[in-house]
Backbone atoms as SQL, in Angstrom:
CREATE TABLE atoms (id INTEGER PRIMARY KEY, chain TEXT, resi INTEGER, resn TEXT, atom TEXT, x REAL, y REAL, z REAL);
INSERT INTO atoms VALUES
  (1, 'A', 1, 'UNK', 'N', -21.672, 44.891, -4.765),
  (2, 'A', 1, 'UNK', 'CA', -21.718, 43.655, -5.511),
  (3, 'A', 1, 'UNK', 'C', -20.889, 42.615, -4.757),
  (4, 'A', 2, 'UNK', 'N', -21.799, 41.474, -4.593),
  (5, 'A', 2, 'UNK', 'CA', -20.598, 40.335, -3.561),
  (6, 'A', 2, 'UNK', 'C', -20.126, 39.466, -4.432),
  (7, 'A', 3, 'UNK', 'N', -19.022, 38.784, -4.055),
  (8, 'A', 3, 'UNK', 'CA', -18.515, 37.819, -5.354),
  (9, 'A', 3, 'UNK', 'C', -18.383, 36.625, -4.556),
  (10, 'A', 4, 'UNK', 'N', -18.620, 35.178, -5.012),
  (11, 'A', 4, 'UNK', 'CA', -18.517, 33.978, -4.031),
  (12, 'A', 4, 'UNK', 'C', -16.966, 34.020, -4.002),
  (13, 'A', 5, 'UNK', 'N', -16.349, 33.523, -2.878),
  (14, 'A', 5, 'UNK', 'CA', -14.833, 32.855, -2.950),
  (15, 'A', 5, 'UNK', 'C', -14.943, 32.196, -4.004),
  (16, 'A', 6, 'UNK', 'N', -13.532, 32.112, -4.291),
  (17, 'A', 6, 'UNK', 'CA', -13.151, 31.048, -5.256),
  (18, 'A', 6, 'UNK', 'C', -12.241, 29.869, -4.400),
  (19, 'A', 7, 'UNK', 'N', -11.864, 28.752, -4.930),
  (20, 'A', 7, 'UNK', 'CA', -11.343, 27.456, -4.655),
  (21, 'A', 7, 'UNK', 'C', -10.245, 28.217, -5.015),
  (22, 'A', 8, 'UNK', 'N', -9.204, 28.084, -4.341),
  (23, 'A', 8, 'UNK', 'CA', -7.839, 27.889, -3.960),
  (24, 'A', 8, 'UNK', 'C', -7.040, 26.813, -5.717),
  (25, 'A', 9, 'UNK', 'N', -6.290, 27.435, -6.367),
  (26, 'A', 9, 'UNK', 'CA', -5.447, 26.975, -7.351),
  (27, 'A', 9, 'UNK', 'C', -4.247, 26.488, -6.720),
  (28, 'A', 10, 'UNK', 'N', -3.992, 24.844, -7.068),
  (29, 'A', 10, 'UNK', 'CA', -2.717, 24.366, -6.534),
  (30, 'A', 10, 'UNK', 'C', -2.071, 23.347, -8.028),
  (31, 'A', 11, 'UNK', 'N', -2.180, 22.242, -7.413),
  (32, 'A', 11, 'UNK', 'CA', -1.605, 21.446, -8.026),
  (33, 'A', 11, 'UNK', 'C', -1.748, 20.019, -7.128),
  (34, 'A', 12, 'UNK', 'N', -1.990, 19.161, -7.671),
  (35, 'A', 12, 'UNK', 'CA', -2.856, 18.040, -7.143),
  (36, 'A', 12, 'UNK', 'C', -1.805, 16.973, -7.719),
  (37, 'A', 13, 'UNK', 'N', -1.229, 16.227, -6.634),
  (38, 'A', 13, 'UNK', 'CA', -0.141, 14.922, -7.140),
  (39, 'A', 13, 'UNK', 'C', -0.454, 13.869, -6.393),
  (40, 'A', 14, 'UNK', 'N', 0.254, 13.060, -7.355),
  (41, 'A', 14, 'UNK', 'CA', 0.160, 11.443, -7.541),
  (42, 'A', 14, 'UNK', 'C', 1.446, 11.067, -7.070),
  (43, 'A', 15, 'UNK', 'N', 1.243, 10.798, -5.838),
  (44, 'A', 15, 'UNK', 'CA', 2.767, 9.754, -5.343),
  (45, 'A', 15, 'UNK', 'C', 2.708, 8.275, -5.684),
  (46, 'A', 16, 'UNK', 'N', 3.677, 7.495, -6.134),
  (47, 'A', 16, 'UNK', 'CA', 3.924, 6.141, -6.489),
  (48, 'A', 16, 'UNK', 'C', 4.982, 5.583, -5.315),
  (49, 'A', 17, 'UNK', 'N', 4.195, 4.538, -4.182),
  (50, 'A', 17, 'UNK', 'CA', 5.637, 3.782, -3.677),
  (51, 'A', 17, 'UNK', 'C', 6.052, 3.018, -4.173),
  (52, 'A', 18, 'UNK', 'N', 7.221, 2.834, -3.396),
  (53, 'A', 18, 'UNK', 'CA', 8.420, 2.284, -4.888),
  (54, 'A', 18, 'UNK', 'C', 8.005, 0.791, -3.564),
  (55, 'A', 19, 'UNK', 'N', 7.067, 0.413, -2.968),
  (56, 'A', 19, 'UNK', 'CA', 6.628, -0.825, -2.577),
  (57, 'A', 19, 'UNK', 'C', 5.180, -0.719, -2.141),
  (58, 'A', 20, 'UNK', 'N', 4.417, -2.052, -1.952),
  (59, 'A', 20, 'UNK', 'CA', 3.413, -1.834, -1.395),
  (60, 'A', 20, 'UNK', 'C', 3.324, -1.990, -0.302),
  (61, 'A', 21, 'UNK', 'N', 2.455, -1.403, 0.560),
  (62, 'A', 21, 'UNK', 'CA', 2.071, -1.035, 1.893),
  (63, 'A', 21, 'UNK', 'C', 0.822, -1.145, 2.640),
  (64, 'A', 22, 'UNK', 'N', 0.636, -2.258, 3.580),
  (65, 'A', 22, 'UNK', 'CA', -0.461, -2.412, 4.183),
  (66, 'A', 22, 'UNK', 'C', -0.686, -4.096, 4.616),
  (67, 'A', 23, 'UNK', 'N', -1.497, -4.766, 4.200),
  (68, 'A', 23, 'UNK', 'CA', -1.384, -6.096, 5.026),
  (69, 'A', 23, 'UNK', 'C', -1.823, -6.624, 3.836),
  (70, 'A', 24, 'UNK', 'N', -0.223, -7.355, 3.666),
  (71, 'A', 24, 'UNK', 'CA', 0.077, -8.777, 2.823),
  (72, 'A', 24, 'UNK', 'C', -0.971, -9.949, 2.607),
  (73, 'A', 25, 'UNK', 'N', -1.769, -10.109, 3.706),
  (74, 'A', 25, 'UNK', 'CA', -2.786, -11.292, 3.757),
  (75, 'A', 25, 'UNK', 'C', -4.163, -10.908, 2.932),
  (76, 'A', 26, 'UNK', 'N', -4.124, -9.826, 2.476),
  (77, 'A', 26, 'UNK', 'CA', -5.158, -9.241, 1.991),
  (78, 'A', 26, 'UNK', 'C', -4.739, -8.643, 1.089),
  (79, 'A', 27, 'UNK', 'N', -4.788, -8.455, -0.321),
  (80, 'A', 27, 'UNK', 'CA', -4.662, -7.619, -1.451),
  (81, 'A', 27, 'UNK', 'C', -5.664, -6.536, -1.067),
  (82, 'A', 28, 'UNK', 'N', -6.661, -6.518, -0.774),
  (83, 'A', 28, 'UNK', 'CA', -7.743, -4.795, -1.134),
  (84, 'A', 28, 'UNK', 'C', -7.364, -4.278, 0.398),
  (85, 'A', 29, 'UNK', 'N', -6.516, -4.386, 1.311),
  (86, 'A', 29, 'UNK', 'CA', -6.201, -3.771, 2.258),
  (87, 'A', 29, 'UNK', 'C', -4.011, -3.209, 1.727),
  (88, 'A', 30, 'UNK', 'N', -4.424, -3.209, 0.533),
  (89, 'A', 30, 'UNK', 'CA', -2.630, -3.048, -0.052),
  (90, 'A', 30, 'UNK', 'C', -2.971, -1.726, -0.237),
  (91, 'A', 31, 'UNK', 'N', -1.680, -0.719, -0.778),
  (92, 'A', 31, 'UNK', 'CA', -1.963, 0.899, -0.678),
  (93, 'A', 31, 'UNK', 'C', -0.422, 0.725, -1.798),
  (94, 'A', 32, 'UNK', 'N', -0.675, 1.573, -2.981),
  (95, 'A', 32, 'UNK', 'CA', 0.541, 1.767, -3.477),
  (96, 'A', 32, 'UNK', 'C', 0.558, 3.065, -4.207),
  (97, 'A', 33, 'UNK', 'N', -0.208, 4.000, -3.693),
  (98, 'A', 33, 'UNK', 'CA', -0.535, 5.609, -4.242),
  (99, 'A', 33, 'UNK', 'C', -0.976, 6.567, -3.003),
  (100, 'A', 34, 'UNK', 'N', -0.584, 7.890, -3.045),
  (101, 'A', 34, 'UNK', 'CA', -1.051, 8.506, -2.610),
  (102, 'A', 34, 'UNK', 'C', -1.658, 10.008, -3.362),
  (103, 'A', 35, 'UNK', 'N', -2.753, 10.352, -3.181),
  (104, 'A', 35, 'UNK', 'CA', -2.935, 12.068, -3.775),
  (105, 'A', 35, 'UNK', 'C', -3.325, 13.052, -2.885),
  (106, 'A', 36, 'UNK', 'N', -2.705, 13.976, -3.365),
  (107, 'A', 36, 'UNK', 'CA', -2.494, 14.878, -2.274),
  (108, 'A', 36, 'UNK', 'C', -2.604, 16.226, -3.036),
  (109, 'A', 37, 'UNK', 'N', -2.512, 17.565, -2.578),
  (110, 'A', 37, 'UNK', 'CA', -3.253, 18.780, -2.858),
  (111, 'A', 37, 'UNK', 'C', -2.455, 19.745, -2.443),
  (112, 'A', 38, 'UNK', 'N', -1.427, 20.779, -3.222),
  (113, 'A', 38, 'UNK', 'CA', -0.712, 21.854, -2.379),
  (114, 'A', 38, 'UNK', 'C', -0.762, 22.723, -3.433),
  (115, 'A', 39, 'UNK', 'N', -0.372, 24.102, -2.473),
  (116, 'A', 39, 'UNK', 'CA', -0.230, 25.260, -3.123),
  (117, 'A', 39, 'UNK', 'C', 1.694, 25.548, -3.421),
  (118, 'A', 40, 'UNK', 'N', 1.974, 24.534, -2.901),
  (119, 'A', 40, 'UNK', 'CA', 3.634, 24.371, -3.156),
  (120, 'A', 40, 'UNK', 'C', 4.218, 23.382, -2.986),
  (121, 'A', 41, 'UNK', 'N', 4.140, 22.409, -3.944),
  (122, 'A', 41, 'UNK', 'CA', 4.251, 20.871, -4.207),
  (123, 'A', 41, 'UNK', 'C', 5.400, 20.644, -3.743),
  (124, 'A', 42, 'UNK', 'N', 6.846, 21.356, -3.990),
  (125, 'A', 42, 'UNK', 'CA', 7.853, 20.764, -3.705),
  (126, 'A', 42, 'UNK', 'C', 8.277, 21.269, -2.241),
  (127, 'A', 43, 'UNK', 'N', 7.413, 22.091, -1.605),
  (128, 'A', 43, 'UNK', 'CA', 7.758, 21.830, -0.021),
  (129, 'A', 43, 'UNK', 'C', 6.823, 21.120, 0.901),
  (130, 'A', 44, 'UNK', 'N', 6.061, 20.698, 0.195),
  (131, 'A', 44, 'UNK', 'CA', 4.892, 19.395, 0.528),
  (132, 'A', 44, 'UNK', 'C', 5.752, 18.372, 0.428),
  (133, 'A', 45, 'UNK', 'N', 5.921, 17.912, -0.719),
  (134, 'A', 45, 'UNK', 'CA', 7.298, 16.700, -0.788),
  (135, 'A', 45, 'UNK', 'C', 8.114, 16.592, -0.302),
  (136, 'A', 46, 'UNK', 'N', 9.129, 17.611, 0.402),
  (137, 'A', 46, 'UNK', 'CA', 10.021, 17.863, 1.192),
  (138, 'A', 46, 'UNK', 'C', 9.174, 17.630, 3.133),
  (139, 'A', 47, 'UNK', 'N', 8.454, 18.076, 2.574),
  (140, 'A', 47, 'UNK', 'CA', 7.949, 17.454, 4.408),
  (141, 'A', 47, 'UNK', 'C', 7.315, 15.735, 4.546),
  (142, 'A', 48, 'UNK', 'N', 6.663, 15.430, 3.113),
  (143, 'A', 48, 'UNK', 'CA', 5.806, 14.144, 2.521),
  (144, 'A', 48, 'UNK', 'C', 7.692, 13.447, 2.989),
  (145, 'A', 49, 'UNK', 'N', 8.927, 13.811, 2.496),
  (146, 'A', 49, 'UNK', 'CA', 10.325, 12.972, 2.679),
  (147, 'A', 49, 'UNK', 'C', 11.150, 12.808, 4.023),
  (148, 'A', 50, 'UNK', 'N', 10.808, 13.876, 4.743),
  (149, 'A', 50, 'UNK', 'CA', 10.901, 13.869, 6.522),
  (150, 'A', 50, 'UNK', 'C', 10.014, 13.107, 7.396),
  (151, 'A', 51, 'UNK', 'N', 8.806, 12.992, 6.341),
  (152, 'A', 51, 'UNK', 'CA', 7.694, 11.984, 7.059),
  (153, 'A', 51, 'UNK', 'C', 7.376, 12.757, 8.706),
  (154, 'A', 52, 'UNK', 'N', 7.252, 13.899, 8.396),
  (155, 'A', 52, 'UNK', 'CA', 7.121, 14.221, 10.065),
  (156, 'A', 52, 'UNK', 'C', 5.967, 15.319, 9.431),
  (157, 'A', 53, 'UNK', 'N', 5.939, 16.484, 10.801),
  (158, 'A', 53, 'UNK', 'CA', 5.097, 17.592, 10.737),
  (159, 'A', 53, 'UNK', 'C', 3.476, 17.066, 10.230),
  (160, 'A', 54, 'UNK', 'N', 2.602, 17.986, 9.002),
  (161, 'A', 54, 'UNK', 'CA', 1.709, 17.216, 9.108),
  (162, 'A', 54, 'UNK', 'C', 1.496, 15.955, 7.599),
  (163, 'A', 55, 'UNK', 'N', 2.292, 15.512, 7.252),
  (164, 'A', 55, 'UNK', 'CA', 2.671, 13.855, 6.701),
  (165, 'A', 55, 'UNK', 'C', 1.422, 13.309, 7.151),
  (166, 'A', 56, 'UNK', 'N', 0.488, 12.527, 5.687),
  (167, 'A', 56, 'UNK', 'CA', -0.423, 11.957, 6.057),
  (168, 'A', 56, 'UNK', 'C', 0.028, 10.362, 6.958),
  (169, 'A', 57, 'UNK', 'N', -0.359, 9.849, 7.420),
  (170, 'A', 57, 'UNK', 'CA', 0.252, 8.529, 8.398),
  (171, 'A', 57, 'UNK', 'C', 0.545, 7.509, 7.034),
  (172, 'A', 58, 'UNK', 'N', -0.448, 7.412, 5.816),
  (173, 'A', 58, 'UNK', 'CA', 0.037, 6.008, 5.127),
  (174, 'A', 58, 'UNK', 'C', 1.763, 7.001, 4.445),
  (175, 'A', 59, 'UNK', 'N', 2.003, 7.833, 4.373),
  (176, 'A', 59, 'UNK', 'CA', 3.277, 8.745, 3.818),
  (177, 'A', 59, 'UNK', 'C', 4.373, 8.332, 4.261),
  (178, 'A', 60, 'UNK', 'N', 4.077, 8.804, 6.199),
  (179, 'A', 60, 'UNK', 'CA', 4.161, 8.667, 6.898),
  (180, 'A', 60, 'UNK', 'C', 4.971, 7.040, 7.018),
  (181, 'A', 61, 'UNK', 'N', 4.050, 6.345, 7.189),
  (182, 'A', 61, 'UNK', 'CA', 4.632, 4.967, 7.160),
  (183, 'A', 61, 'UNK', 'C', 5.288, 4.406, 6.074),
  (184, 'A', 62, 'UNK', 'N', 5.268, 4.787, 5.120),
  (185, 'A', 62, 'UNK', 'CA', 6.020, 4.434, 4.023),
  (186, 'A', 62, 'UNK', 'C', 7.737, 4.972, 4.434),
  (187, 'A', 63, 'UNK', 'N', 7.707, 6.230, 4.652),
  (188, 'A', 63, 'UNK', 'CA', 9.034, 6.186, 4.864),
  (189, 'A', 63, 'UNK', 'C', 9.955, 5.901, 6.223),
  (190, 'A', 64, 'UNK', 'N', 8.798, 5.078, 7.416),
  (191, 'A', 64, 'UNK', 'CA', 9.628, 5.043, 8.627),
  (192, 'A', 64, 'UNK', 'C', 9.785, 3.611, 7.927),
  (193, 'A', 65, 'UNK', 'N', 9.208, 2.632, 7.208),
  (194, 'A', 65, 'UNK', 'CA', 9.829, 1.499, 6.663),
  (195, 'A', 65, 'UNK', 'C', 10.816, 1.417, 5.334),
  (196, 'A', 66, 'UNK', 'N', 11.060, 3.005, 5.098),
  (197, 'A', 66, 'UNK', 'CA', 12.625, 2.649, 4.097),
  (198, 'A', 66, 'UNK', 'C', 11.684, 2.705, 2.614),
  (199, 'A', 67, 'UNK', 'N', 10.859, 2.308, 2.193),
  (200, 'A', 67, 'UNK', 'CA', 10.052, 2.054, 1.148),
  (201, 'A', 67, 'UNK', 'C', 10.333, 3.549, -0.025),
  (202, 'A', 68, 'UNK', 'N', 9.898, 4.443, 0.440),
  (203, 'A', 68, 'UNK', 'CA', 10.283, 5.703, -0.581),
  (204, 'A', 68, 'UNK', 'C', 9.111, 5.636, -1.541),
  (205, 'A', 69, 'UNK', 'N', 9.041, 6.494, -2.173),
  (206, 'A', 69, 'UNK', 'CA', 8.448, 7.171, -3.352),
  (207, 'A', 69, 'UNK', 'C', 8.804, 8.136, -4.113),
  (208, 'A', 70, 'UNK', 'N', 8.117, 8.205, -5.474),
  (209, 'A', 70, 'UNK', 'CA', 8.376, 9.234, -6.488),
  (210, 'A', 70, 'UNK', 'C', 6.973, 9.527, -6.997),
  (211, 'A', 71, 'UNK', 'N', 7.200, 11.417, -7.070),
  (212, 'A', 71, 'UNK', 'CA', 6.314, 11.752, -7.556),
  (213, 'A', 71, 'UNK', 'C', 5.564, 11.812, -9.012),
  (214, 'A', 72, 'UNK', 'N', 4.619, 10.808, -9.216),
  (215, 'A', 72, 'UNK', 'CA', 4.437, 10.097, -10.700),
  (216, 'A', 72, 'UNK', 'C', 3.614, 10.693, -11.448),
  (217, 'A', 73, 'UNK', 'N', 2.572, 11.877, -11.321),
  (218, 'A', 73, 'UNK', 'CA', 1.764, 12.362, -11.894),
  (219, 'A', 73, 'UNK', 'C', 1.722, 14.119, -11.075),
  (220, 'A', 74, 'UNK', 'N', 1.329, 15.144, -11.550),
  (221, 'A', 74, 'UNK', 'CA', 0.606, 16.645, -11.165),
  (222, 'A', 74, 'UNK', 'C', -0.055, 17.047, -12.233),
  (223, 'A', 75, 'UNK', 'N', -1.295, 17.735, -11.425),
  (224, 'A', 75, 'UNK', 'CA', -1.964, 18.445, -12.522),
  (225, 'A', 75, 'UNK', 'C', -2.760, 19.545, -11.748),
  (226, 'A', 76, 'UNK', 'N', -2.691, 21.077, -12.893),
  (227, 'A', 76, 'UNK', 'CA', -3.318, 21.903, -11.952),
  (228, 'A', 76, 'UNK', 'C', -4.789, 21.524, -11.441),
  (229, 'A', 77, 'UNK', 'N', -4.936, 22.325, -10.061),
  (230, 'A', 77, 'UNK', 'CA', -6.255, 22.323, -9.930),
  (231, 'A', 77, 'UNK', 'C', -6.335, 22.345, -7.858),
  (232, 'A', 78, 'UNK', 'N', -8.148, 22.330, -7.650),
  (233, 'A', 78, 'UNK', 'CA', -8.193, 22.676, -6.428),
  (234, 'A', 78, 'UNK', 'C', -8.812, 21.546, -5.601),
  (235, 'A', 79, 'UNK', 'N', -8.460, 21.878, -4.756),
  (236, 'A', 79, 'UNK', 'CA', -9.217, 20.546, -3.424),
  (237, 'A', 79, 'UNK', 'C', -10.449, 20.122, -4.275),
  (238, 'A', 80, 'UNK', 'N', -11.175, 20.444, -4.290),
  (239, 'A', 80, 'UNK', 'CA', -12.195, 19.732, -5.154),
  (240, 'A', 80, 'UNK', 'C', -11.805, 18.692, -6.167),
  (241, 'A', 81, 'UNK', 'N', -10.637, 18.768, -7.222),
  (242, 'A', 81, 'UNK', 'CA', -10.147, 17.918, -8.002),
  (243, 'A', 81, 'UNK', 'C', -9.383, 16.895, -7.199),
  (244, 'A', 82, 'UNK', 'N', -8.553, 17.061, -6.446),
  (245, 'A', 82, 'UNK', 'CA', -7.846, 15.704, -5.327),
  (246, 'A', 82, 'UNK', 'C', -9.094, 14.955, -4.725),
  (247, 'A', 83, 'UNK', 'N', -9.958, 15.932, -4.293),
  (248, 'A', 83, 'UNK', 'CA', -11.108, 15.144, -3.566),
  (249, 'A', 83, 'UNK', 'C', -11.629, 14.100, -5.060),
  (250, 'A', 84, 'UNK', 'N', -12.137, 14.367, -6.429),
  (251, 'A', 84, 'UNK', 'CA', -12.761, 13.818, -6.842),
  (252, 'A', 84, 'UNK', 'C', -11.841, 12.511, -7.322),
  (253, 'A', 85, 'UNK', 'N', -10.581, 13.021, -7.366),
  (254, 'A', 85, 'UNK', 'CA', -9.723, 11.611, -7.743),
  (255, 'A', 85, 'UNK', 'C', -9.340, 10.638, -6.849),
  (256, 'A', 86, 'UNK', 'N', -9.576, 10.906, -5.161),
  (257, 'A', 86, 'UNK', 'CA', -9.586, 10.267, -4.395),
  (258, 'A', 86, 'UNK', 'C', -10.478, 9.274, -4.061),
  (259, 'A', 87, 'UNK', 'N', -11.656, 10.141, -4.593),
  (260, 'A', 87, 'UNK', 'CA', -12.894, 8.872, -4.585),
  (261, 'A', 87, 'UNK', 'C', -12.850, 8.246, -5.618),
  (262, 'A', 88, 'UNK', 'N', -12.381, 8.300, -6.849),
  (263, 'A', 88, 'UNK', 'CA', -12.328, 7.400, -7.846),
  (264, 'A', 88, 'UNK', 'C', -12.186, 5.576, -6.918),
  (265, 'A', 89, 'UNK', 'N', -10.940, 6.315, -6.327),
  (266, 'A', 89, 'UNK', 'CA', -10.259, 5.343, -5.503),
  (267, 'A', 89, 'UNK', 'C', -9.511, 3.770, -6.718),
  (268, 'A', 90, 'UNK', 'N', -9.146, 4.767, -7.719),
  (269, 'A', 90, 'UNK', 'CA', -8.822, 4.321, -8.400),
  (270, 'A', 90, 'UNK', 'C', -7.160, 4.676, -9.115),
  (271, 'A', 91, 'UNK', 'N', -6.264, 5.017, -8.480),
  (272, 'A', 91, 'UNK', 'CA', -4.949, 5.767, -8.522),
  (273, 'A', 91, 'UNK', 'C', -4.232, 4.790, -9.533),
  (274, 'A', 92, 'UNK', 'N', -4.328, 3.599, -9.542),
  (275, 'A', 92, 'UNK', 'CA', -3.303, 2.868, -10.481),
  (276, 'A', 92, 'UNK', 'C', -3.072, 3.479, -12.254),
  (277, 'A', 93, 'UNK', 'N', -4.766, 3.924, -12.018),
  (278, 'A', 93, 'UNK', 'CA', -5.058, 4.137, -13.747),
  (279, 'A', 93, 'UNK', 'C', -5.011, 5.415, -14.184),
  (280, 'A', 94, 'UNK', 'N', -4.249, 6.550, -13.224),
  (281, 'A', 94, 'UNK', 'CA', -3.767, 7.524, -13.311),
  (282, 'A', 94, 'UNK', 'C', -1.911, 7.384, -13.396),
  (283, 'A', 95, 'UNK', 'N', -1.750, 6.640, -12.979),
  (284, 'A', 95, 'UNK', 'CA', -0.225, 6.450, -12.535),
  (285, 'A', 95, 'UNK', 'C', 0.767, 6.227, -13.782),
  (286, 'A', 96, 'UNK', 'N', 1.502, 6.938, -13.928),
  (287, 'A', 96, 'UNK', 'CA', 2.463, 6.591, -15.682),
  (288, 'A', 96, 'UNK', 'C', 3.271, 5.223, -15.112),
  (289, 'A', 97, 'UNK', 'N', 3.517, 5.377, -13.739),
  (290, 'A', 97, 'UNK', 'CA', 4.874, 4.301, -13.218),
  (291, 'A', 97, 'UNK', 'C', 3.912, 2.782, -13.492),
  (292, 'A', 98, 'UNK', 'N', 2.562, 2.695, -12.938),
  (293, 'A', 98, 'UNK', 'CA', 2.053, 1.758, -12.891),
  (294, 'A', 98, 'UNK', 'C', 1.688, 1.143, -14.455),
  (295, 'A', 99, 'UNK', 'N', 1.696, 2.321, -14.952),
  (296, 'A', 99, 'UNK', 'CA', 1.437, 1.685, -16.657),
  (297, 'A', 99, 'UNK', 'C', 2.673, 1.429, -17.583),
  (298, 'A', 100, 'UNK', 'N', 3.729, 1.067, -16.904),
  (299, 'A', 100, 'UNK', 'CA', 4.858, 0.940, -17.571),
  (300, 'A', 100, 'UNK', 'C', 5.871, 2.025, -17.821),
  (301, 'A', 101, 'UNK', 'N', 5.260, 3.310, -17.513),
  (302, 'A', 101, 'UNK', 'CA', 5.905, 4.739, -18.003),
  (303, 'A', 101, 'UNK', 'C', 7.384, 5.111, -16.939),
  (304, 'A', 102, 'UNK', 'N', 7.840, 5.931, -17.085),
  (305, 'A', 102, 'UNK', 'CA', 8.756, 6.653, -16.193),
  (306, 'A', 102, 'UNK', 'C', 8.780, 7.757, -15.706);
């Protein structure tokens, strides 16, 4: 009897920079979220805060300019769920920080 793989169980987060990032002359070229996908969130974050190793580049650039972030949202689930909230491409309306929350 064969069984399909299954998707990988993690935990799927919502980073908030504590500025926005990208080119000022243009609002829809601004970036103030990131989501991202691990099987161990807080040593993802710990490398996402060294900004080195493999740190996506907008992460990345957020912290070689001082800017910082906090992690504003997690929820279980697998690459498939980061992928579908990525295409939303809609992160603000997930975000507690962006809706006034803490």
């Amino acid at each position: 009897m064969s069984t399909a793989p299954t998707a990988a169980e993690g935990t799927v987060y919502l980073l908030h920079f504590l500025a926005p990032i990208g080119n000022f002359a243009n609002r829809r070229a601004m970036a103030r979220h990131y989501i991202g996908w691990s099987t161990d969130v807080p040593a993802r974050i710990a490398t996402h805060t060294l900004g080195n190793g493999r740190t996506p580049a907008i992460v990345r650039a957020v912290q070689q300019r001082g800017i910082g972030f906090v992690v504003a949202a997690t929820w279980p689930g697998t690459r498939a769920l980061e992928r579908r909230l990525k295409n939303r491409k809609n992160a603000p309306r997930l975000c507690p920080q962006c809706k006034g929350g803490t």
